[in-house]
Structure formats: C-alpha cells, structure tokens
Residue, then its C-alpha position, 0 to 999 in steps of 0.5 A: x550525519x548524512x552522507x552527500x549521496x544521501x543529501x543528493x538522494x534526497x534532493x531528488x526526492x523532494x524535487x521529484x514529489x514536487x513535480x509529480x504533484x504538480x504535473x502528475x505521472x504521465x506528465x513528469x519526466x526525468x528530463x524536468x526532474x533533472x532540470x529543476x534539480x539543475x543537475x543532468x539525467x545520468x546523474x538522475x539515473x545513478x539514484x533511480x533506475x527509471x520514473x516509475x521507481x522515483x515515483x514509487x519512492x516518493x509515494x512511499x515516503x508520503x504515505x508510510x505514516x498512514x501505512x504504518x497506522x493502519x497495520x498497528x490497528x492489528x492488535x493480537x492481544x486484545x480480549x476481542x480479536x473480531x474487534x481489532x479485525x473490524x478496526x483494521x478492515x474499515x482503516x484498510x480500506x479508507x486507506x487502499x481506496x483513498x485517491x493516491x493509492x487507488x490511482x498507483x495500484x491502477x498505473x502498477x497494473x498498466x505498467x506491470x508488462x513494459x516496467x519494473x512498476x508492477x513488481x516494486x509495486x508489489x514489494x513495496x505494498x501488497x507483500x510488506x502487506x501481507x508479511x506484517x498482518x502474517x505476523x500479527x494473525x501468528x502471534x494470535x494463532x499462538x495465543x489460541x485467539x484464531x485456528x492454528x494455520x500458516x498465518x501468511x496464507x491468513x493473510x492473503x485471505x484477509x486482504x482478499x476478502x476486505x476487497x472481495x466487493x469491491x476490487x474489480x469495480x474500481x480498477x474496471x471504473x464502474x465504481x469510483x468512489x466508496x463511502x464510510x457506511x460502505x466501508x463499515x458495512x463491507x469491513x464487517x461482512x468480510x471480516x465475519x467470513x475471515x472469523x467462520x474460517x479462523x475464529x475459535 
C-alpha cells in the first residue's frame, strides 16, 4: 500500500512528465509544475531538490524499460560472446542516440558547472552503466570466455569504444542523426577491438 508521500511523489512525476513534453526543459519550471499540480513550489521542493533532478526522475521512469533491455542483451553464458557483444553494441547505441538521450547527455554537459545535473546524470546512467556490463564481463571472465581483468575497467573500454566514432560528432552538432547500417557497422568495429584485447 503507498504511503501519501509516496501518492503525492507520484503525482509530481506524472504532472511534471506531462509538462516537459509539452514545454520541453528550458521552458518548464517549477512554478508551472507547482501550478497544475495546484499545490505551492515549497511543497514541490520537499520532493526534488531542483528542476534538473525532477526531470531526471521523469526520464528514468520513461526509459528504464528500454534501459533495462539493452543491458539483458549482455549474455555471459552464451557459446558466442563476440555474438552477445555485437547485439548489445547495435541496442547501445540505438538507444544512447535515440532523440531523448541525446538531448539530456547534452543538457547534463551544459548543466554540469552550475547544477547538480551532470553528476545524477552520471549516477543514474553511465555509471548503473558500467556496474551491470562490469558484472556481466566478470561472469564470462570467470567462465574463460574473455581474459582475466578488473571487469569495470572492461567496462569503461566497451562503452568507449561503441562511442569512439561517433561521440564528439554529436555533442559538437556536426552529425546529428545515425542510421542502422551506421550503427551495424560501427558496433562491429568497435566490438572486434574490445574482442583483440579481452577475447581468448
């Protein structure tokens, strides 16, 4: 059974999603949150300590689904592991350069010197990141499938690699879009250098 904060947390959420899909970020504030949920902005505030953490909780329970999907495509105890690494590439990148998440990485990087953006951005993406392909690299580390090594350091290479051509591109607007031959292509370079390094 949920508690009335939790009803009232909630409340907030749906409301907020609402508004900033209908204003969008830099046009949504915490004044027209408070206003449609017809409560005032300290009450607001007792629930999120700013815009960008309301916004960040909204986008999470949006795209946790699909976050939680791409990760699954890790399989460490498959015949294959090249095969799941290839499969988990393509869903990566389909999904970090959808039109949602490209749009929030650049507001976390615009964000990150004046508010706490940047860093629960962090948390709450790159770093669940890199802890859930850790433990999935450890596991076929421990079944001799890859090399031996601190699995999160694996981690940081295989994320970095999948966005080594394409990174820089489109946080500076030069490329804006990518299309699935791209992605296809680029998951399977990446992934045959991760394999040179880790594969046994």
């Amino acid at each position: 059974m949920k508690t009335k904060t939790e009803e009232k947390r909630q409340a907030i959420i749906a409301v907020a999603t609402q508004v900033f899909i209908e204003l969008g970020f830099d046009k949504t504030s915490m004044s027209e949150i408070s206003n449609r949920l017809g409560g005032s902005k300290a009450t607001l505030y007792n629930y999120f300590k700013s815009k960008e953490e309301l916004f960040l909780e909204t986008l999470q329970i949006v795209i946790e689904a699909e976050f939680q999907m791409v990760h699954k495509a890790l399989d460490p105890y498959t015949d294959d592991i090249s095969k799941s690494l290839y499969t988990f590439g393509e869903k990566f990148l389909n999904f970090i350069y959808s039109d949602s998440l490209k749009e929030v990485r650049k507001l976390a990087i615009t964000e990150s010197g004046k508010t706490e953006l940047g860093k629960i951005t962090y948390t709450k993406g790159a770093r669940r990141s890199y802890e859930m392909i850790a433990v999935c690299l450890n596991e076929a580390m421990q079944l001799n499938k890859l090399h031996m090594n601190d699995p999160l350091v694996a981690a940081q290479h295989l994320l970095a690699l999948l966005e080594a051509e394409t990174l820089m591109p489109f946080l500076m607007n030069v490329k804006t879009q990518i299309t699935e031959p791209e992605i296809k292509a680029i998951s399977k370079r990446a992934i045959d250098v991760f394999m040179r390094a880790y594969g046994i």
